[in-house]
C-alpha positions as CSV (number, residue, x, y, z in Angstrom):
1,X,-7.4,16.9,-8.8
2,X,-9.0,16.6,-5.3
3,X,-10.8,13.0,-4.6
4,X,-13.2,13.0,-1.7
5,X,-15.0,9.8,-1.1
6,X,-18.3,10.8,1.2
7,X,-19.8,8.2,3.1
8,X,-19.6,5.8,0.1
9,X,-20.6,2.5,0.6
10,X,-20.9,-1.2,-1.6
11,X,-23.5,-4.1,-0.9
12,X,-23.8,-7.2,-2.5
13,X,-26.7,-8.7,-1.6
14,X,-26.6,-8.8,2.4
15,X,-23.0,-8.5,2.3
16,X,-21.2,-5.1,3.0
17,X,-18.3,-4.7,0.9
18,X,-17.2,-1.3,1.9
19,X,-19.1,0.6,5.0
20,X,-19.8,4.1,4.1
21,X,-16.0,5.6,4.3
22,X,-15.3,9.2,4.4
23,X,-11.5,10.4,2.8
24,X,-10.5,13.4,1.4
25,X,-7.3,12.5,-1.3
26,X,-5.7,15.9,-1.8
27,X,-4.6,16.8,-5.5
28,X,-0.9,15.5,-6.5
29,X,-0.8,13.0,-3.6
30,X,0.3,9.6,-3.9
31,X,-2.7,7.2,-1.8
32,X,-1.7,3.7,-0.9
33,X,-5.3,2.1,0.0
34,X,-3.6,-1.0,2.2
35,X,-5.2,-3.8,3.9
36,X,-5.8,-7.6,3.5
37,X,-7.7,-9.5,0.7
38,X,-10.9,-8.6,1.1
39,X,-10.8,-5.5,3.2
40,X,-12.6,-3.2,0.5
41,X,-9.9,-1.7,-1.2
42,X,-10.3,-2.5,-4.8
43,X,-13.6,-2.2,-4.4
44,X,-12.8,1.3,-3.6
45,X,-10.7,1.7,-6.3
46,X,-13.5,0.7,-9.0
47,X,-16.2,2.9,-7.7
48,X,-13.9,6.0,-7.8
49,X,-13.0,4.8,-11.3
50,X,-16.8,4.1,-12.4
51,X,-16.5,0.6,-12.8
52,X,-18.4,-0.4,-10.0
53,X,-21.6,1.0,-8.9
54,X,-22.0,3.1,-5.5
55,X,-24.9,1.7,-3.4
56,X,-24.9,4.8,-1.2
57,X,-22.7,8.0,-0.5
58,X,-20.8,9.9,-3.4
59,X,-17.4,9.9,-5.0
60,X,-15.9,13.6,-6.2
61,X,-13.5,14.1,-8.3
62,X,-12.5,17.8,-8.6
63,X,-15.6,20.2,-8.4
64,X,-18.4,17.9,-8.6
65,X,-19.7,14.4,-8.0
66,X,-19.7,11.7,-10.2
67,X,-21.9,9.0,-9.1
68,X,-23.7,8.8,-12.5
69,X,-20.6,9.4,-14.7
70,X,-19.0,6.6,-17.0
71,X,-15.6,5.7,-16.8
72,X,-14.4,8.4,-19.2
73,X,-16.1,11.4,-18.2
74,X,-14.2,11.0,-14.7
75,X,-10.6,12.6,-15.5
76,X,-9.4,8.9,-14.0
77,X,-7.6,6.0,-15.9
78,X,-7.2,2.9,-14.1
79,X,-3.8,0.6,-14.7
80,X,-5.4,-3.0,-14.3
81,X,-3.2,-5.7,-12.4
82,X,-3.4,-8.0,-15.4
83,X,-2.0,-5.2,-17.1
84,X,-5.1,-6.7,-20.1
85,X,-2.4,-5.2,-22.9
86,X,-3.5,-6.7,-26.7
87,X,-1.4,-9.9,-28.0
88,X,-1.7,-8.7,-31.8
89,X,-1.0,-5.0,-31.5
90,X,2.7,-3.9,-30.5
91,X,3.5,-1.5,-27.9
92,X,3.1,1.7,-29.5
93,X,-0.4,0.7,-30.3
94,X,-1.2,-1.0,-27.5
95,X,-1.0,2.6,-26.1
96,X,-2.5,4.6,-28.9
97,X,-5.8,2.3,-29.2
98,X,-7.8,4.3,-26.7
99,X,-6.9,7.3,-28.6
100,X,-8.2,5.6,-31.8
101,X,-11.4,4.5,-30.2
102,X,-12.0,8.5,-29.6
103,X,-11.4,9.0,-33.3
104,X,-7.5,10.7,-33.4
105,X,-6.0,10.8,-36.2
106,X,-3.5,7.9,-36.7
107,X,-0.2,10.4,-37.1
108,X,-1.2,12.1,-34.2
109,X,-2.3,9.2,-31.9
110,X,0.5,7.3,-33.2
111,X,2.8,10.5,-32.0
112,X,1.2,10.7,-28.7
113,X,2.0,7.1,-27.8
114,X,5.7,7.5,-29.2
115,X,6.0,10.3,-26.8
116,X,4.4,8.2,-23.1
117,X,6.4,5.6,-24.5
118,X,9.5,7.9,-23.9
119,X,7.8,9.0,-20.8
120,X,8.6,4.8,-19.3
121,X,11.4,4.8,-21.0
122,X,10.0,2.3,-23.4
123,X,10.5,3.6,-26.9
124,X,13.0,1.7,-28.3
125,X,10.8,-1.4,-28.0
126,X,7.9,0.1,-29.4
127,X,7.0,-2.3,-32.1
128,X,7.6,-5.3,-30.2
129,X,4.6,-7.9,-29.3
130,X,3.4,-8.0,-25.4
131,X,4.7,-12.1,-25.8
132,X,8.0,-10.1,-26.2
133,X,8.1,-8.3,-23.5
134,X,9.2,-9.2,-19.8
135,X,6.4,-8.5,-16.9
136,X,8.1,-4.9,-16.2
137,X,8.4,-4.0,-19.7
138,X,4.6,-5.0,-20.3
139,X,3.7,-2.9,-16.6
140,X,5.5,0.4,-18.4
141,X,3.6,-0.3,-21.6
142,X,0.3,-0.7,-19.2
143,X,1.5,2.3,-17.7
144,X,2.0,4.3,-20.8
145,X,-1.2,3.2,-22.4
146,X,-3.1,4.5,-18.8
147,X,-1.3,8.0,-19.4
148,X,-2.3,8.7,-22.8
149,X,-5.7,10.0,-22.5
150,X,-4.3,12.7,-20.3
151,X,-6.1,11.5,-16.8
152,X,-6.4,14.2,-13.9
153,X,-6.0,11.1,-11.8
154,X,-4.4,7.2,-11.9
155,X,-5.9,4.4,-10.3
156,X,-3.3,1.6,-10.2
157,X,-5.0,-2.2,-9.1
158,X,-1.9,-4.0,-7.3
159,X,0.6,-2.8,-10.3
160,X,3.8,-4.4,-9.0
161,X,1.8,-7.6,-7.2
162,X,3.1,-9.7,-10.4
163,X,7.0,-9.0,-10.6
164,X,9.6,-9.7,-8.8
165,X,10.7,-8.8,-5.6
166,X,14.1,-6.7,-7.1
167,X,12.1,-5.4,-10.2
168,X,9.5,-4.5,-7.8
169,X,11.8,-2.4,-5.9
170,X,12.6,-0.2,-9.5
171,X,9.3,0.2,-10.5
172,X,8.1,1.4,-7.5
173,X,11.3,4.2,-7.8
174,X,9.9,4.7,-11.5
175,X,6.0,5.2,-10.4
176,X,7.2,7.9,-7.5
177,X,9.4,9.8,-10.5
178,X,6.1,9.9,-12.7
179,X,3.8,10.8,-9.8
180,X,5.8,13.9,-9.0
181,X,6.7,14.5,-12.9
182,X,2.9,14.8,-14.1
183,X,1.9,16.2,-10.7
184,X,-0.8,13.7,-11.1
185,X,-3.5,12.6,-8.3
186,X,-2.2,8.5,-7.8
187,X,-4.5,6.2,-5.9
188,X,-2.8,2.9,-5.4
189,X,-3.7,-0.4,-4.1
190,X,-1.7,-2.6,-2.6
191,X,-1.8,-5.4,0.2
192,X,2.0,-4.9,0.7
193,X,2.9,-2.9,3.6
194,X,6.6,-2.4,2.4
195,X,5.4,-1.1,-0.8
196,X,2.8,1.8,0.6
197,X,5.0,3.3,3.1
198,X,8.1,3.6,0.1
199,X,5.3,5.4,-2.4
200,X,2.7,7.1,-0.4
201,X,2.3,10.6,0.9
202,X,-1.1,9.2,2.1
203,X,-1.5,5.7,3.6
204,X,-5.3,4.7,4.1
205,X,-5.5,1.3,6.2
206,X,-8.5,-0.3,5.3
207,X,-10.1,-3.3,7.4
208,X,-13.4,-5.3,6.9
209,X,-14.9,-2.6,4.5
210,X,-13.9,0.2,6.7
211,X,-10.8,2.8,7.7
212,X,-8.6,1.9,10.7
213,X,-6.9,5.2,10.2
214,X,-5.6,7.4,7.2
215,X,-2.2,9.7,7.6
216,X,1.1,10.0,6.5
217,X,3.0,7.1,6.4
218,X,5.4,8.4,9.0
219,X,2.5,8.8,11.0
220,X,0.9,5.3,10.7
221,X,4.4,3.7,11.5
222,X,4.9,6.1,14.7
223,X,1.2,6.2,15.8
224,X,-0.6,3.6,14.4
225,X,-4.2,4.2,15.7
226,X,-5.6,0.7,16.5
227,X,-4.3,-2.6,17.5
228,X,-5.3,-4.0,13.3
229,X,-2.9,-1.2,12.2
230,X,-0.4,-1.7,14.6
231,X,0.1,-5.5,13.5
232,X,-1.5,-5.2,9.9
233,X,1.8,-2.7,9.5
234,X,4.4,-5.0,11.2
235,X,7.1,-4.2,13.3
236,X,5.2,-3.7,15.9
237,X,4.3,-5.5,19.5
238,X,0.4,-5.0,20.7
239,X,0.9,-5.6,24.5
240,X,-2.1,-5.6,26.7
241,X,-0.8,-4.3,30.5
242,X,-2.8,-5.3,33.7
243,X,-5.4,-2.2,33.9
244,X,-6.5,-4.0,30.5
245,X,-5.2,-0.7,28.4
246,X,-3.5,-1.6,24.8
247,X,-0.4,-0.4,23.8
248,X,2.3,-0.7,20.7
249,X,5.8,-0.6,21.5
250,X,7.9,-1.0,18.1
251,X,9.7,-3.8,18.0
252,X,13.4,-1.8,17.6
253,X,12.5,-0.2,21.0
254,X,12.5,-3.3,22.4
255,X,15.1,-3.8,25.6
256,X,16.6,-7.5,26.6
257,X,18.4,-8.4,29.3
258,X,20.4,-6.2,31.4
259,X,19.0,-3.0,29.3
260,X,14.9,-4.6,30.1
261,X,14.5,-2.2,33.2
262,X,12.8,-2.5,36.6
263,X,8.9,-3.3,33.8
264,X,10.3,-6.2,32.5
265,X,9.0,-9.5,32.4
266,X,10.6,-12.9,31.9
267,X,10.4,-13.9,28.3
268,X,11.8,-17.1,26.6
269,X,13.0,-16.8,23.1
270,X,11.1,-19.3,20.6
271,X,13.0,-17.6,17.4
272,X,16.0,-16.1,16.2
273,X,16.5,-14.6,12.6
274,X,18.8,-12.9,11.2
275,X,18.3,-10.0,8.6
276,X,22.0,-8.7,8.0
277,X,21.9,-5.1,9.6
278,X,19.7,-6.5,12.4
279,X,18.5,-9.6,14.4
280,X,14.9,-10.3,15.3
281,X,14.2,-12.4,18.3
282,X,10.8,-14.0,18.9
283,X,9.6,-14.1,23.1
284,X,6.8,-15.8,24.6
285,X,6.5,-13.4,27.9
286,X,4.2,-14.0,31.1
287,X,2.8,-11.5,33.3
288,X,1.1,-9.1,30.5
289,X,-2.3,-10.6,31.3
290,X,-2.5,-13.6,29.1
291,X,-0.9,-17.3,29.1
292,X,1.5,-16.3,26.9
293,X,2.6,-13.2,24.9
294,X,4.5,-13.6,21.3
295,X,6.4,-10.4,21.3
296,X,9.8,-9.7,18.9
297,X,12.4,-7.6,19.2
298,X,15.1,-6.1,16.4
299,X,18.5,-5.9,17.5
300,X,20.9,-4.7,15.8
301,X,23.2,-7.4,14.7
302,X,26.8,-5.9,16.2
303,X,25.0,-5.2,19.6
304,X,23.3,-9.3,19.2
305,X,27.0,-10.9,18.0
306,X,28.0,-9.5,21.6
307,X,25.2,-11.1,23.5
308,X,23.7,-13.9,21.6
309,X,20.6,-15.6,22.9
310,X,20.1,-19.4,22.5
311,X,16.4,-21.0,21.7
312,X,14.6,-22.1,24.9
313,X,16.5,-19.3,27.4
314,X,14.6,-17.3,29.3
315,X,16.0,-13.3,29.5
316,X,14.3,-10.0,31.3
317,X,12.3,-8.2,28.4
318,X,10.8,-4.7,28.9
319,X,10.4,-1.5,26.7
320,X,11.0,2.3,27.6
321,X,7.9,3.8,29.0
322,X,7.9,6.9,26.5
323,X,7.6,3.9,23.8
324,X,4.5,2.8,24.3
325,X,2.1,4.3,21.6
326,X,-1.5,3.8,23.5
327,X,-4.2,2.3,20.8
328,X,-8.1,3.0,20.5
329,X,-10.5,0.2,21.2
């Protein structure tokens, strides 16, 4: 189900939360809403969901607006980053207790929950406690319990923000499988930049209450629209050249030393990490109109084992012209 958000805005008191956006989520798309702490995105999230109130604009979901809806007569279901799952009940009725609350029977609620718990892979645990559970067993059971009611869209608060960083990496491969399995609308937030671009079809960069820019992930990586996105993103450089103009040149199109070309600019090197597959070097560069520029570069580690750079050298640093994405003011 379509989810258009039409100049929709949030004020708390004097304070703008979130400045009367305009996005359009297309039906089965995956939407990462991705910014900083405090940028507007959960807020987002709850007024699509009904669990904030809209001080202006409108939120649609499907054929019609829903500003004066309740929570249940959206089509949404929103997965909660605290997961809130009950201590006394297990898991399979953990899931099935909003199916009791609208007055199924208990065979048939109980079957419905068997089966989303089959759908997260989570069935043979059913009886078990939340206590019982690990954090990624107790996010599939969140997960399940979300599904149940048979939502046209899911709203997931920060879902993976308390795991791991491996079990992070899995769920995120199980949420994509159940996105495209249910063909579902998912509208995700998250404040990790790693974790939108591996789920999304539709990456919305949120900043101060407002969108920086809204594409494809490929898209936002490539052309990132503004200076916020281009370093909000990472892997990135925002250079400003002398006729004041702002570019981005990614940081893998980097070139050092005898590759810099007739651009570059003398840089010293202030850092040096390595990453396995690759290198990144940090530079503070003169001549690109301020004192001093922090710029990086990636290098890929066999090409940096064959000219290693020491901390405190100074080496030519430039970038290939056709690199340079230019960025809106």
């Amino acid at each position: 189900m379509d989810v258009e958000l039409i100049r929709l805005t949030k004020r708390y008191g004097h304070t703008t939360a979130v400045d009367g956006i305009d996005l359009k989520v297309r039906s089965g798309a995956y939407c990462c809403l991705l910014g900083p702490s405090g940028c507007g995105k959960t807020t987002t999230l709850r007024m699509i969901g009904g669990h904030e109130t809209v001080s202006s604009g409108d939120v649609v979901i499907g054929p019609r607006a829903v500003g004066d809806a309740t929570p249940a007569e959206r089509g949404t279901a929103m997965m909660f980053q605290s997961y809130a799952l009950f201590p006394h009940l297990d898991c399979r009725d953990n899931v099935a207790f909003s199916l009791k609350m609208r007055g199924l029977p208990k065979a048939e609620r109980r079957a419905k929950a068997l089966a989303m718990l089959d759908l997260v892979q989570m069935r043979h645990l059913a009886e078990r406690l939340p206590a019982q559970l690990s954090g990624g067993q107790q996010q599939r059971v969140a997960l399940a319990r979300a599904l149940v009611t048979g939502p046209k869209v899911l709203l997931l608060d920060e879902p993976l923000s308390a795991l791991d960083p491996f079990l992070r990496v899995r769920m995120r491969t199980e949420l994509k499988r159940l996105q495209a399995e249910l063909g579902l609308t998912f509208i995700h937030v998250t404040h990790s930049q790693e974790e939108a671009m591996a789920l999304s079809d539709l990456v919305v960069v949120m900043n101060g209450g407002r969108i920086e820019q809204a594409a494809d992930p490929r898209t936002v990586f490539e052309r990132p629209a503004t200076a916020f996105v281009a370093r909000f993103i990472g892997g990135h450089n925002v250079i400003r050249l002398p006729d004041a103009t702002e570019v981005a040149v990614r940081a893998d199109r980097m070139r050092v030393g005898l590759e810099a070309g007739p651009e570059a600019v003398p840089a010293r090197v202030v850092s040096v990490e390595y990453q396995g597959a690759s290198v990144h070097v940090g530079f503070e560069a003169e001549g690109l109109g301020e004192a001093a520029t922090a710029l990086t570069a990636v290098i890929d580690d066999r090409a940096y084992a064959g000219h290693p750079l020491a901390l405190g050298q100074t080496v030519p640093l430039g970038w290939d012209a056709d690199a340079a994405h230019r960025l809106s003011a």
